[in-house]
C-alpha positions, 0 to 999 in steps of 0.5 A: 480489441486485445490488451496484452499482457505488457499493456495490462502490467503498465495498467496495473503499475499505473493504478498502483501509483495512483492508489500510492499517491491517493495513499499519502493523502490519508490520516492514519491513527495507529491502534495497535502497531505492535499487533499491526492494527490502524485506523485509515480516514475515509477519502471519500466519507468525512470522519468515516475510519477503515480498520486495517489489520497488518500482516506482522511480515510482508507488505500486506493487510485486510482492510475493512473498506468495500474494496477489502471486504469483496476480497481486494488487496493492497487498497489505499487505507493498507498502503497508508497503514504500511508507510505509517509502520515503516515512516521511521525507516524511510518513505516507501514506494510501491512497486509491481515488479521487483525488476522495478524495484532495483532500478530505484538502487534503494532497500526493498522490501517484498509482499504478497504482489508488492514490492517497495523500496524505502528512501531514508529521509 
């Protein structure tokens, strides 16, 4: 069986919302947000926190949990760390395409294969 590359980015898009979904669940404890520094709860390990190192522009991070330390990015503790950085602007949503992003009609924001658009509360 073949997949496509439009199958693939509606895959990819799929995951994202999930992962921005199972974001929103997380507890975060800013370390340091001046320096882009956090602390992320574990989903899975009870009282276990991932570090999450923020890039200071851009919507992107390291992460200290198996997905970021095999060179994984954008995992859920980095979704969870930004719309904690950016919860005074509004709630992010997380986006693959920047073409997705404008049908929102929403302020975006652009990262390293990520795009969001903030919803002022």
């Amino acid at each position: 069986m073949t997949i496509t590359s439009n199958e693939l980015r509606t895959r990819n898009v799929v995951q994202l919302k999930k992962i921005q979904g199972a974001s929103r669940r997380l507890h975060v404890v800013p370390q340091d947000p001046e320096r882009g520094l956090y602390l992320v709860e574990s989903a899975s390990l009870p009282g276990h926190l991932y570090h999450v190192a923020l890039a200071p522009d851009g919507l992107w991070g390291e992460c200290s949990c198996p997905w970021g330390r095999h060179g994984g990015t954008n995992c859920k503790h980095v979704l969870a760390a930004l719309q904690e950085r950016y919860a005074s602007e509004g709630r992010l949503s997380f986006w693959k395409t920047a073409q997705a992003a404008r049908r929102q009609h929403r302020r975006t924001l652009r990262g390293e294969n990520l795009i969001a658009t903030v919803r002022k509360r």
